[in-house]
N, C-alpha and C positions, 0 to 999 in steps of 0.2 A: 558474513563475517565470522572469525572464530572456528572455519570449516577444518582447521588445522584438529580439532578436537572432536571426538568419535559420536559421541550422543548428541541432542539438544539440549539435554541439559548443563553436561561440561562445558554447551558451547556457553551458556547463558549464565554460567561461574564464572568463565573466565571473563564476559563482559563485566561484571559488576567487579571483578578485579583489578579489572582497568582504568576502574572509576566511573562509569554509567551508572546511574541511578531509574535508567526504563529502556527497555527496549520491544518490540513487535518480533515477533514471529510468521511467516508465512503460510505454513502449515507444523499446525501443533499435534497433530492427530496421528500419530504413532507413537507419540513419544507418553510412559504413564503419566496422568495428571496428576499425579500425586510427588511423585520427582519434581515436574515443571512446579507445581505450588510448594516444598521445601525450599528449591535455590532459590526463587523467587523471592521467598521470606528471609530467607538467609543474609541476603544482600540489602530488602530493603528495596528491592526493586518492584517499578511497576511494570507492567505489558499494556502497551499502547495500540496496541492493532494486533489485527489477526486477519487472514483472508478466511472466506468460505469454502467448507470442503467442499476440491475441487474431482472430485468422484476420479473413479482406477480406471480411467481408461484413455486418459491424457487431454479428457475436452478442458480441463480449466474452469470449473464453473458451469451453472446448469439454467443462467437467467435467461439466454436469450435463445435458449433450447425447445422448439415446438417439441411437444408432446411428453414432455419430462415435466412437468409442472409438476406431479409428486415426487419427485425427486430432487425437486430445486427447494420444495418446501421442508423435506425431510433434511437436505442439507444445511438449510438455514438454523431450522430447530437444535441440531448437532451442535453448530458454530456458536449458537444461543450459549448451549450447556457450557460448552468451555468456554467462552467468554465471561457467563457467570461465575463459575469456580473460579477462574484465574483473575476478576475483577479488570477484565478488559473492557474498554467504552466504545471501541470502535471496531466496525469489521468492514474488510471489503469486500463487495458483494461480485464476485467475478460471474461476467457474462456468458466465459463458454467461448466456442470457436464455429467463425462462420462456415455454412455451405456456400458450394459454386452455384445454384441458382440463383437468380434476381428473385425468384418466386420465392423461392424461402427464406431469402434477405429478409424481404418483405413480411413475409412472416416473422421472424425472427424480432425487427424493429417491434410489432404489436409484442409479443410475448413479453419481452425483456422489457416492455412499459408496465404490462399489466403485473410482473413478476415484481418489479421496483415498485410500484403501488402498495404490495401487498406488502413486501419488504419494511415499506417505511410504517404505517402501520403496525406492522408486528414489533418493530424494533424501538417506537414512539412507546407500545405501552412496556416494553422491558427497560426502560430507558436509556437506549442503545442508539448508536448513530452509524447508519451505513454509510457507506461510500464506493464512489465510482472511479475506475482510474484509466485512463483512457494509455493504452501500451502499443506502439509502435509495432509495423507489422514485419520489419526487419528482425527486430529481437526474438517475436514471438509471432511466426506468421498465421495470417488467419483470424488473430482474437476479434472476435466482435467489436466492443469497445476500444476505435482505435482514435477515437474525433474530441476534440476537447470541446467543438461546436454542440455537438449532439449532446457530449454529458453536461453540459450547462442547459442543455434546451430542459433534457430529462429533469434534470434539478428541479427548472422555473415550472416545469409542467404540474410535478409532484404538489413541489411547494410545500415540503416539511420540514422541519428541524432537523430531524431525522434521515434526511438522505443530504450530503455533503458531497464534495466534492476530494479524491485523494491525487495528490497532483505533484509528479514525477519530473523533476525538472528534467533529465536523463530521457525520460520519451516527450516531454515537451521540445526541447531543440531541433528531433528529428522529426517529429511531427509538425509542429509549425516554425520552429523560428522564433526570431524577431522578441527576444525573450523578455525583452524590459518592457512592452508594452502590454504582448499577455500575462506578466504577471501582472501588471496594473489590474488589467484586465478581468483577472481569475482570480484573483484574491478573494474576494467577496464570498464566493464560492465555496472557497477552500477549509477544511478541517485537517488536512494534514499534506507535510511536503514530502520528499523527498531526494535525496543527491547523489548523483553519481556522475564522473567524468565520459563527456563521450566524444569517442565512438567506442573505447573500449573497455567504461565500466569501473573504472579503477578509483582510486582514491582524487579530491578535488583539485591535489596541488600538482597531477601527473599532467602529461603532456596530451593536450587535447583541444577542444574548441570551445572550450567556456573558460570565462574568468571566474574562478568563484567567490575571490576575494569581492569583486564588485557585487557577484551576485548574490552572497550573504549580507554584506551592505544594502544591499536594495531592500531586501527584505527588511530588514532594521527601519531603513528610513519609511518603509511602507507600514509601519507597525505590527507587521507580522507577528502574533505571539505563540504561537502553538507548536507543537514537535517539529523538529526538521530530522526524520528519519536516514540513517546512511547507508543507502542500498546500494551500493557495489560491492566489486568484489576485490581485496586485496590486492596489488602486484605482486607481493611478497608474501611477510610474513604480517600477519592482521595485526599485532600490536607494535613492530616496528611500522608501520601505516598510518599509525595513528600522529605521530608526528607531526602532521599538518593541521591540527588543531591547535597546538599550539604555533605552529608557524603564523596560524591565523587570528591569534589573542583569545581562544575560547580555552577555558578548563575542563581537565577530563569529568570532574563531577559538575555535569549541567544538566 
C-alpha cells in the first residue's frame, strides 16, 4: 500500500496520514533506520511485523535452506536488530523456496524444524515472537511454506510462545478453502491475520470470492483480538481504497 510514494518512509507518512496508528513492513532493510524510527515517532505509530531478511538472491528466506544454516542465523540476528530499534514484537521467519528433488524436500522439512527450534529459542530470550505463514504457490511458486497443515504441526511440535502462527486469509482460500471452519480451526494458532481480496489482491469490498463483510464478522464473533494487517494491493489510488473501511463500520484510527 502507499506504493504511489517513492521511499518507505513517505510510504509509512502517508499511512499515519490516513489515520493508522501501526503498520508492518515486509522488508525494512534498505531503507535508513533512522528515517524509519523518526516517521514512526512522528505519527505515534507502531510496527507490528517485519519479515526476515530474505537474502539477494530471490530465495525468500533461509529456514528451510540445507547448508545455509549460517546464514539463516545471520539473517535472524539482522531482523533481531531492527526489530529492536523499531520496537517491533513480531517477525516472520520466511522458509526459503523449495528444490525439485523429494531428496531435498526431505531434507529441507529436517532443517526448517531444526532452524524454527533454534528460532523460537533465540526469539523467547529477546522477547520476540516468530511466525510462519504458509503462501500459496500460485502467487509465489516454489515457497516452502505452502500447508497450514504442516505450520500448525511445526507450531505443536515446537511448543513455544514464541513461534505463532501468521495467517493470510488471501493464501488461505487458495490453499484450502472452506474458510469458516479453518478459521475456527486456526485461530488458536494465530498471532496475526491478514486481508486481501482474491484472486486478484485488491482491496476487500472489490469484486472477488470472499465475503469480507462476513468474514471480519467471524472474526468478531470468534474473539479474534489482534491485528488484521491489509496486504493487498490497491486497484487505484491507496487512499481513495480506503473507502471500504468505512463502508464497513471500522475507523481509520484503529
Amino acid at each position: 500500500m502507499f506504493t504511489e510514494h517513492e521511499t518507505l518512509a513517505a510510504r509509512i507518512e502517508a499511512a499515519g496520514k490516513a489515520g493508522f496508528h501501526a503498520f508492518e513492513v515486509a522488508f525494512p532493510y534498505e531503507a535508513p533506520l533512522e528515517d524509519l524510527h523518526d516517521v514512526k515517532e512522528k505519527h505515534k505509530m507502531s510496527l507490528e511485523l517485519i519479515n526476515t531478511f530474505p537474502g539477494n538472491e530471490g530465495q525468500l528466506g533461509f529456514a528451510a535452506l540445507p547448508g545455509r544454516e549460517k546464514e539463516f542465523r545471520e539473517s535472524l540476528e539482522k531482523t533481531i536488530s531492527y526489530a529492536k530499534a523499531l520496537k517491533c514484537k513480531r517477525i516472520h521467519v520466511m522458509s526459503g523456496k523449495i528444490f525439485s528433488s523429494k531428496i531435498v524436500d526431505s531434507a529441507m522439512s529436517d532443517i526448517y524444524f531444526e532452524n524454527l527450534s533454534l528460532a523460537a529459542d533465540i526469539l523467547e530470550e529477546e522477547r520476540l515472537i516468530g511466525l510462519i505463514e504458509p503462501i500459496n504457490n500460485r502467487t509465489v511458486p516454489g515457497y516452502f511454506m505452502n500447508s497450514f497443515k504442516t505450520a500448525v504441526d511445526v507450531i505443536k511440535r515446537i511448543n513455544k510462545p514464541s513461534l505463532r502462527l501468521q495467517l493470510d486469509i488471501f493464501h488461505l482460500q487458495q490453499i484450502e478453502g472452506n474458510i469458516t471452519q479453518k478459521l475456527k480451526q486456526l485461530l488458536p494458532y494465530t498471532e496475526h491475520i491478514q486481508i486481501a481480496q482474491v484472486p486478484d489482491r485488491h482491496e476487500p469490498n472489490t469484486m472477488g470470492e470472499l465475503n469480507y463483510k462476513y468474514v471480519l464478522k467471524l472474526l468478531e464473533d470468534l474473539k479474534y483480538d489482534k491485528w488484521i494487517g491489509l496486504e493487498y494491493i490497491p486497484e487505484e489510488d491507496t487512499s481513495k481504497g480506503l473507502s471500504w473501511l468505512e463502508e464497513y463500520g471500522y475507523s481509520r484510527r484503529c
